[in-house]
N, CA, C and O atoms as a Tinker XYZ file with bonds, in Angstrom:
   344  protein
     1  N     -4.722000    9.180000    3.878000    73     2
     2  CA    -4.547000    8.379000    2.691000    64     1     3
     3  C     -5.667000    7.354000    2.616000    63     2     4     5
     4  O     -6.158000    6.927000    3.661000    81     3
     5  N     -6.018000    7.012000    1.637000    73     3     6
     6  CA    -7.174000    6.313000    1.415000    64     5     7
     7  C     -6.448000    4.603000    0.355000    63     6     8     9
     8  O     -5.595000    4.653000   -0.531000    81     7
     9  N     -6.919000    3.751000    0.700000    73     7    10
    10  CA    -6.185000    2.774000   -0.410000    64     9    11
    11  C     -7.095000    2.767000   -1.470000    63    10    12    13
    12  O     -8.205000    3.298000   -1.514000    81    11
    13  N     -6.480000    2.074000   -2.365000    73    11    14
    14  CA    -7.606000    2.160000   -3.830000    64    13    15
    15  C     -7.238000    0.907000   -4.447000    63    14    16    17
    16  O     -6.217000    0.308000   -4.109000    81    15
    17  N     -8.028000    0.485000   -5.339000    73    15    18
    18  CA    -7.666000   -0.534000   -6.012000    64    17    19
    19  C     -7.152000   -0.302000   -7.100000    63    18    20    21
    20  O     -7.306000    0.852000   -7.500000    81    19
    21  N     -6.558000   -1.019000   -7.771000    73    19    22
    22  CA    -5.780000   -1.112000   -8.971000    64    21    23
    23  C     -5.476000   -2.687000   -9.984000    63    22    24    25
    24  O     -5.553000   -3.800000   -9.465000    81    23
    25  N     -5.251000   -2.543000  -10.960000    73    23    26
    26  CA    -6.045000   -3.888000  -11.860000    64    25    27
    27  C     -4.995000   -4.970000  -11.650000    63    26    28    29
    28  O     -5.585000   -5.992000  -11.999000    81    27
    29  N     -3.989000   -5.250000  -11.343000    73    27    30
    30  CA    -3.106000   -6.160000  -10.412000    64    29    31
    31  C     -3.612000   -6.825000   -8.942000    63    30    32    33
    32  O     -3.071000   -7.784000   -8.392000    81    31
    33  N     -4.369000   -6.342000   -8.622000    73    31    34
    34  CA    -5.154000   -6.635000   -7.201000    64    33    35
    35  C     -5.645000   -8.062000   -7.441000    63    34    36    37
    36  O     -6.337000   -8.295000   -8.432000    81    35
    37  N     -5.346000   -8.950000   -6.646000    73    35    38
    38  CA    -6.275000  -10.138000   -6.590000    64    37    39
    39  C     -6.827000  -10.596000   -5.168000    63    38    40    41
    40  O     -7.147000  -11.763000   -4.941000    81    39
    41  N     -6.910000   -9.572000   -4.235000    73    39    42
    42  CA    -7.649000   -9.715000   -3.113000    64    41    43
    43  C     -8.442000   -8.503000   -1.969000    63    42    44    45
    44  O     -8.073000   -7.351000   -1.741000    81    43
    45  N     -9.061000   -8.894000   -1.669000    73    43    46
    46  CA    -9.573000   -7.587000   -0.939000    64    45    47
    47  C     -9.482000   -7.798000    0.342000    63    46    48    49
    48  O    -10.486000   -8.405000    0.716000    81    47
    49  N     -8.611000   -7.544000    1.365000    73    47    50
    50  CA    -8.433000   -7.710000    2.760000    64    49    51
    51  C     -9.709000   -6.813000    3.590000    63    50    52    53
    52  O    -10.030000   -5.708000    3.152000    81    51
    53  N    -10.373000   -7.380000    4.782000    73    51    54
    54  CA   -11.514000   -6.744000    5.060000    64    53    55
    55  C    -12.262000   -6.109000    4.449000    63    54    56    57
    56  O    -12.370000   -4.900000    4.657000    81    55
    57  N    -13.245000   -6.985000    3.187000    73    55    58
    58  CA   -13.681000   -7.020000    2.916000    64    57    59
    59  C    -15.213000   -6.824000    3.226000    63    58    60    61
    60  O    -16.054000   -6.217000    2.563000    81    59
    61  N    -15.333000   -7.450000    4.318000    73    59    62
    62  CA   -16.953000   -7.926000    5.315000    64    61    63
    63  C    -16.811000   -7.532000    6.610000    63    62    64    65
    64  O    -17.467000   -8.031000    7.524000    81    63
    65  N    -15.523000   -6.168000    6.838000    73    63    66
    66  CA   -15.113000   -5.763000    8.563000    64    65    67
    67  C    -15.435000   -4.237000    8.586000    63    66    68    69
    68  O    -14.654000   -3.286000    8.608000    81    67
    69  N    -16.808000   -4.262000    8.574000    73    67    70
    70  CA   -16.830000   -2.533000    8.659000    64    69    71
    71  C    -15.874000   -2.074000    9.771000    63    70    72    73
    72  O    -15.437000   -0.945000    9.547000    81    71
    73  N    -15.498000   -2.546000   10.730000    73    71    74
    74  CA   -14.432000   -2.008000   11.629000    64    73    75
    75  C    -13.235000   -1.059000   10.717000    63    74    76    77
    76  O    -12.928000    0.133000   10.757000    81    75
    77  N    -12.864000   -1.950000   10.093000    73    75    78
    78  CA   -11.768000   -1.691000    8.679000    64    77    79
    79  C    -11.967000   -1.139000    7.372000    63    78    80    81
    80  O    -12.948000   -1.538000    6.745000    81    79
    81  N    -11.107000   -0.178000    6.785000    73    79    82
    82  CA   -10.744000    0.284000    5.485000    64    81    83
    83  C    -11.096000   -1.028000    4.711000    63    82    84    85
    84  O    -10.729000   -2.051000    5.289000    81    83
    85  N    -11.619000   -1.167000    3.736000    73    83    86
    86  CA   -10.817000   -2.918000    2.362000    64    85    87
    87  C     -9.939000   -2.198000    2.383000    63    86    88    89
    88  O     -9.752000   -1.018000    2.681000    81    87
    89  N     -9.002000   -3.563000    1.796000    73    87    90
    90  CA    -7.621000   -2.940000    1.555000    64    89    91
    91  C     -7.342000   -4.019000    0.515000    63    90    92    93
    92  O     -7.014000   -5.203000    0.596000    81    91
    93  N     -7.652000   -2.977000   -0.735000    73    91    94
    94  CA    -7.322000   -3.896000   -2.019000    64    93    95
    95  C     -6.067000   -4.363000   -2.368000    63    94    96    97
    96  O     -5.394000   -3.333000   -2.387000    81    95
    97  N     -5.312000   -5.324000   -2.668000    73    95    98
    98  CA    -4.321000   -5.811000   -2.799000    64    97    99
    99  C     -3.793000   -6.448000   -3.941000    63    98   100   101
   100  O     -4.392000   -6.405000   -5.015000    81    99
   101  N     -2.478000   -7.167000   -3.763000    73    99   102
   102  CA    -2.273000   -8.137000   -4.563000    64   101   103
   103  C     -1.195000   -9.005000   -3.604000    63   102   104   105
   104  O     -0.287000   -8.311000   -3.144000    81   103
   105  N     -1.181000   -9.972000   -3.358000    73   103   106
   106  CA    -0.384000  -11.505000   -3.218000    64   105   107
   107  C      0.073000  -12.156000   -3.915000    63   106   108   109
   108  O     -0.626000  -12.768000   -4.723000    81   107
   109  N      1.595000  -12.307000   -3.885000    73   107   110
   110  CA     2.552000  -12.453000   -4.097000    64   109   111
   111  C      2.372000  -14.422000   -4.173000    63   110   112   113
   112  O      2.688000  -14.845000   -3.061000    81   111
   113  N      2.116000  -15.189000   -4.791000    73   111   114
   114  CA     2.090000  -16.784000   -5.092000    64   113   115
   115  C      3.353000  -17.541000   -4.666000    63   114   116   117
   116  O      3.650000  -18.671000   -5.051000    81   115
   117  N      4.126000  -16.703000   -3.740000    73   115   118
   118  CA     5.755000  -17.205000   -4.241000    64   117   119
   119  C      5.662000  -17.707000   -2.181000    63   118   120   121
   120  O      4.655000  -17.647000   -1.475000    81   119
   121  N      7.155000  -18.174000   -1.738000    73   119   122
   122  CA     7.543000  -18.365000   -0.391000    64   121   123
   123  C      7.082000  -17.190000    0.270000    63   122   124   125
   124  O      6.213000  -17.190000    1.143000    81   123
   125  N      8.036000  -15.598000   -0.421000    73   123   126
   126  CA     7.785000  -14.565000    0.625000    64   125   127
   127  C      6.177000  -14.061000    1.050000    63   126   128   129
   128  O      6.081000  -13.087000    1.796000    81   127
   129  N      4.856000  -14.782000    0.533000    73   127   130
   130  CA     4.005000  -14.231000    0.103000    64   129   131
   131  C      4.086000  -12.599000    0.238000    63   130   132   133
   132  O      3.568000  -12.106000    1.240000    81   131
   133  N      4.731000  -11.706000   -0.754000    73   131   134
   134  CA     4.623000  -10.404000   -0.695000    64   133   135
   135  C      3.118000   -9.867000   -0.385000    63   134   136   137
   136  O      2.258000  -10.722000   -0.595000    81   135
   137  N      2.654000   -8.635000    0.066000    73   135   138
   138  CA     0.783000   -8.374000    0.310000    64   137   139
   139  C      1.791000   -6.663000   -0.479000    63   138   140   141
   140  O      2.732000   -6.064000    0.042000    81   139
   141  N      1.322000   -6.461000   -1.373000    73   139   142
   142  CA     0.994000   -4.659000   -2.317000    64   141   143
   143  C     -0.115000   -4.163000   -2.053000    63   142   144   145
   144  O     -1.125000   -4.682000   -2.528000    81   143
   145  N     -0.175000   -3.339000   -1.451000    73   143   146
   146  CA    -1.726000   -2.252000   -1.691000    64   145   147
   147  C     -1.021000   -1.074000   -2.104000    63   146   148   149
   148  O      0.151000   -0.801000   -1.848000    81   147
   149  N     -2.094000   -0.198000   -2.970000    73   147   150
   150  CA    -1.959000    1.326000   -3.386000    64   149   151
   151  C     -2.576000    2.331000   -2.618000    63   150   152   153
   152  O     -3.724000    2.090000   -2.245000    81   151
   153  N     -1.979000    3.592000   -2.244000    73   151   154
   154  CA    -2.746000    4.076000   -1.511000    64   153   155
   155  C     -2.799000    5.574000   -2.273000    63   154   156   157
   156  O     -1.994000    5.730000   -3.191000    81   155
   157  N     -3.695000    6.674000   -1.945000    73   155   158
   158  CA    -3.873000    7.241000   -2.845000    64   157   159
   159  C     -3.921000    8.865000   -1.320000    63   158   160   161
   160  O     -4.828000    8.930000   -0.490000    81   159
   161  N     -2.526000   10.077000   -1.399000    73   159   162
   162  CA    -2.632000   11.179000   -0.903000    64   161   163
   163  C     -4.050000   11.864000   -1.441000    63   162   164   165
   164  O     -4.452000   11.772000   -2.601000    81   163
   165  N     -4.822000   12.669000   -0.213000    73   163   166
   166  CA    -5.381000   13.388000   -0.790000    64   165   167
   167  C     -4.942000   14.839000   -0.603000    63   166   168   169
   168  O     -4.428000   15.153000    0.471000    81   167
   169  N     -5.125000   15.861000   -1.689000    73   167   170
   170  CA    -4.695000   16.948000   -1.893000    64   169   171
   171  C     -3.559000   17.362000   -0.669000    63   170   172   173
   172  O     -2.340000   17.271000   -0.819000    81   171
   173  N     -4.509000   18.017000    1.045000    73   171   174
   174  CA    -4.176000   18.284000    2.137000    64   173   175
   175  C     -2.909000   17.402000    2.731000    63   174   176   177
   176  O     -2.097000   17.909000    3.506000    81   175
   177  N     -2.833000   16.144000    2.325000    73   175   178
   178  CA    -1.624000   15.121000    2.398000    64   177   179
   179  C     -0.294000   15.740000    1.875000    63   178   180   181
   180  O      0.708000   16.254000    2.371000    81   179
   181  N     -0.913000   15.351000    0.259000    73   179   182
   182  CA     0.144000   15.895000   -0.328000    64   181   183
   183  C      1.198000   16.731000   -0.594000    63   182   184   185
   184  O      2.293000   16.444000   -1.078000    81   183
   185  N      0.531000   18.383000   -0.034000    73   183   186
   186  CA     0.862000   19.286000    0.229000    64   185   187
   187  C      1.597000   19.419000    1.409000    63   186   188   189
   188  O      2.441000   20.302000    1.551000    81   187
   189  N      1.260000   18.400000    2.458000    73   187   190
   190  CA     1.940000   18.765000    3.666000    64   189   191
   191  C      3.239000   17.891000    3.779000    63   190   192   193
   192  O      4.113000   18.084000    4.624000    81   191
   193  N      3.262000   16.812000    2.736000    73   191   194
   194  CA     4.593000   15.979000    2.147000    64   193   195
   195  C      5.374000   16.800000    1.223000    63   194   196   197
   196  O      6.594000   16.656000    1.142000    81   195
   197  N      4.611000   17.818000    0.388000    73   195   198
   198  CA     5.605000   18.396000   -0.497000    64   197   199
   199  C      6.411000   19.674000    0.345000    63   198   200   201
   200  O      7.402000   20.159000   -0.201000    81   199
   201  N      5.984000   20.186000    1.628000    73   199   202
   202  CA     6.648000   21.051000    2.431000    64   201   203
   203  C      7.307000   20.309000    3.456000    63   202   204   205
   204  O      7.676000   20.770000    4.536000    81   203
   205  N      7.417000   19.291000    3.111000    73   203   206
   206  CA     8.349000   18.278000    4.522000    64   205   207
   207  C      8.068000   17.581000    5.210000    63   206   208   209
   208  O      8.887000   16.721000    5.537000    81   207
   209  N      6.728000   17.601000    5.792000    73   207   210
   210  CA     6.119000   16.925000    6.527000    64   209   211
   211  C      6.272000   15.427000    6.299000    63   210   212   213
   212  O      5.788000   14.842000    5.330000    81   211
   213  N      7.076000   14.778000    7.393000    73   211   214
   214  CA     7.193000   13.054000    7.481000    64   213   215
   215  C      5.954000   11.996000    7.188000    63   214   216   217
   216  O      4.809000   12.101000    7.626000    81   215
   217  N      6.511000   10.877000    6.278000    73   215   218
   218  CA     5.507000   10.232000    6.734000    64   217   219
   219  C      5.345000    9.025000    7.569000    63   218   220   221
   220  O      6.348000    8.317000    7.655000    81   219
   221  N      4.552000    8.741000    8.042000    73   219   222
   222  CA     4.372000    7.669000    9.484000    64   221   223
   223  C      3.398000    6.716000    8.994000    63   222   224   225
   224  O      2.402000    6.857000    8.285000    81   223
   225  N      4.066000    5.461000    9.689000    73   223   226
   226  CA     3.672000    4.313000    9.004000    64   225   227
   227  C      2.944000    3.267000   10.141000    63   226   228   229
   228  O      3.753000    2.534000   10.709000    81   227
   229  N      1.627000    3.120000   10.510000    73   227   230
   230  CA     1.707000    2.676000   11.358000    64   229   231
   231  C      1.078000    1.059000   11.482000    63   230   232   233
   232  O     -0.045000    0.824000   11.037000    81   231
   233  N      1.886000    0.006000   12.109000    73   231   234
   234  CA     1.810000   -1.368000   11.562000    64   233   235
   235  C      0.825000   -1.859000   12.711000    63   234   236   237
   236  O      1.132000   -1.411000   13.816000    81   235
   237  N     -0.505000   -2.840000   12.680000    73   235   238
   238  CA    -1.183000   -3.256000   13.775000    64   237   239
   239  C     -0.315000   -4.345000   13.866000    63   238   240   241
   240  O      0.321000   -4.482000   12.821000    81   239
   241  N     -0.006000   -5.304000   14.862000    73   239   242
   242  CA     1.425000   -6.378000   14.740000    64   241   243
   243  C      0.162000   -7.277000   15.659000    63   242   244   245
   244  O      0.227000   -8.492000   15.473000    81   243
   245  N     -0.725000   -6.907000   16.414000    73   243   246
   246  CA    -1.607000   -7.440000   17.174000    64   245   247
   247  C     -0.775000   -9.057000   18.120000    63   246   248   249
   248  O     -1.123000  -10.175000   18.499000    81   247
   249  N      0.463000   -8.178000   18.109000    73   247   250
   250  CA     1.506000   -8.892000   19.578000    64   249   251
   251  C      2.277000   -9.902000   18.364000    63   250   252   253
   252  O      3.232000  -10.594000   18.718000    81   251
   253  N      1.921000   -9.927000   17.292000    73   251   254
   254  CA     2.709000  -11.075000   16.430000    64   253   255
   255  C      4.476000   -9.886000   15.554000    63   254   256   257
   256  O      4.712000   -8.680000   15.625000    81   255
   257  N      5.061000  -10.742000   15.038000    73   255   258
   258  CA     6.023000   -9.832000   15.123000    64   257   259
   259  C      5.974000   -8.962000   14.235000    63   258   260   261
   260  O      4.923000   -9.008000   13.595000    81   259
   261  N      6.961000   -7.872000   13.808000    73   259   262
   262  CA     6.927000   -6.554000   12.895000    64   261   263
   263  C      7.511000   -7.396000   11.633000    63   262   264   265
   264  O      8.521000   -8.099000   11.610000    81   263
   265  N      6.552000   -7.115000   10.555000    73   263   266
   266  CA     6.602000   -7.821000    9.197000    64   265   267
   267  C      7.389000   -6.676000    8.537000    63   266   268   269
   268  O      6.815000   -5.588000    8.583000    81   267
   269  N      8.817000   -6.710000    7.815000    73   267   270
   270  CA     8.860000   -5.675000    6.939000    64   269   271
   271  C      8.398000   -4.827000    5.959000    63   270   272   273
   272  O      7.930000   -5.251000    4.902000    81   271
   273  N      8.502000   -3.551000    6.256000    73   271   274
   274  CA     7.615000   -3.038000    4.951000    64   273   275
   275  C      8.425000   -1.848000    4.275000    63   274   276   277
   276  O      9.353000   -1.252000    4.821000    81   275
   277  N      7.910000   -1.583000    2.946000    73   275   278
   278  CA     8.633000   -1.036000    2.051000    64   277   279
   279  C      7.960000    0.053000    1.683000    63   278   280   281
   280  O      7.095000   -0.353000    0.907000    81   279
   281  N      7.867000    1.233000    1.806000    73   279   282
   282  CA     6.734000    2.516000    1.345000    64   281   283
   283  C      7.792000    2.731000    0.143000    63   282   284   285
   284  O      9.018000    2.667000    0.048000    81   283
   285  N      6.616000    3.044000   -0.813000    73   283   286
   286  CA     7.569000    3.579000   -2.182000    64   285   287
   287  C      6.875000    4.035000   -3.036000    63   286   288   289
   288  O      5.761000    3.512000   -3.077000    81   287
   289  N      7.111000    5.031000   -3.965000    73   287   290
   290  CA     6.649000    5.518000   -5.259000    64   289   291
   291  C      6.434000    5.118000   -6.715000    63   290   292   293
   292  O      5.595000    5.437000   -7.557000    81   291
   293  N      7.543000    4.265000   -6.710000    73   291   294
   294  CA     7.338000    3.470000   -8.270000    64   293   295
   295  C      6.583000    2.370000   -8.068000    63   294   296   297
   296  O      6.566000    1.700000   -7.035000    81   295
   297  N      5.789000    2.129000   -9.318000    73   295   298
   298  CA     5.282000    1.250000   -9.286000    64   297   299
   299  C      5.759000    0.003000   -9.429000    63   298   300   301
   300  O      6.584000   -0.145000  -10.330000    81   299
   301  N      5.242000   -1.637000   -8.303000    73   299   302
   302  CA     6.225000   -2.423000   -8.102000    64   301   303
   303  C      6.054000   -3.590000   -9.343000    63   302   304   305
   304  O      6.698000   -4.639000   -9.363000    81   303
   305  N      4.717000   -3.052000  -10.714000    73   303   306
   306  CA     4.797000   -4.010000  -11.488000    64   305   307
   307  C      5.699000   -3.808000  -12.645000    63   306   308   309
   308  O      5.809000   -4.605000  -13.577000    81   307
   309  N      6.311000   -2.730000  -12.528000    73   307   310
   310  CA     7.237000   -1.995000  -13.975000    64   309   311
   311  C      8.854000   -2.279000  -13.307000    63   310   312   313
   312  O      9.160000   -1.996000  -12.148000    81   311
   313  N      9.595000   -2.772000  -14.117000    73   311   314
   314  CA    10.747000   -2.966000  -14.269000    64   313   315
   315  C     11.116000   -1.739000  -13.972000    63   314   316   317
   316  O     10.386000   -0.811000  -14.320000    81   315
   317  N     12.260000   -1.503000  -13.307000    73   315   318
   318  CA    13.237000   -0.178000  -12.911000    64   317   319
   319  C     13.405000    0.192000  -14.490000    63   318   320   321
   320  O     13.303000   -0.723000  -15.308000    81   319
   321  N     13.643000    1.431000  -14.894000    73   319   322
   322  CA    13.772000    1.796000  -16.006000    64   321   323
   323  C     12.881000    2.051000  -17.217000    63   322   324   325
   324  O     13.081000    2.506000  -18.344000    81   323
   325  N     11.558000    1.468000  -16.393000    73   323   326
   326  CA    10.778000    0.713000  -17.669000    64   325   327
   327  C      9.341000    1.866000  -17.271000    63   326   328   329
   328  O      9.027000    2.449000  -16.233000    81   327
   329  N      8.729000    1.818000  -18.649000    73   327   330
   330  CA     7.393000    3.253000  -18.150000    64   329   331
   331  C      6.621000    2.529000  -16.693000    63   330   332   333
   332  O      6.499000    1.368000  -16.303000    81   331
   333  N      6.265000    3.646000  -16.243000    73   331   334
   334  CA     5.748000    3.179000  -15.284000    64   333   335
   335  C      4.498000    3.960000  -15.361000    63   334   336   337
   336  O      4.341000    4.846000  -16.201000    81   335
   337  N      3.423000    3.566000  -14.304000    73   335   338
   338  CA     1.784000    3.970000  -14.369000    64   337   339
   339  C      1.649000    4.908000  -13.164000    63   338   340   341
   340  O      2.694000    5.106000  -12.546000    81   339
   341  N      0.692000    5.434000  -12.786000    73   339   342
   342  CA     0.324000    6.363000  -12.173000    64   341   343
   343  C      0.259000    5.849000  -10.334000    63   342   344
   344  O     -0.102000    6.658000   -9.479000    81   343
């Protein structure tokens, strides 16, 4: 999976770390600071999710604790019910 940006994004995490992917985002202004990135299957992914294949999520915690996270399909700027984008 590759992340991608998308026009809600207002930050780019490793940005200047060739070590690292960027990881375009958006931040959340509020207490929970929420962090959203999009990530984008390619073909060979996809295919191996549409025959079952699990997916695995893997968090660097770098000894600090496990932050919850939410993998999901709808998009998190559209109201439940409401059109949603790609």
């Amino acid at each position: 999976m590759t992340p991608v940006e998308f026009p809600e994004q207002n930050v780019v995490f490793a940005k200047d770390q060739p070590e690292y992917l960027p990881l375009p985002a958006y931040v959340t202004d509020d207490s929970a600071r929420t962090v959203i990135s999009c990530w984008r299957f390619t073909w060979r992914e996809r295919l191996k999710v549409f025959f079952g294949a699990p997916l695995w999520i893997r968090s660097m915690t770098f000894g600090g604790p496990l932050q919850p996270l939410l993998p999901e399909v709808n998009r998190p700027f559209v109201k439940q019910g409401g059109k949603s984008g790609k």
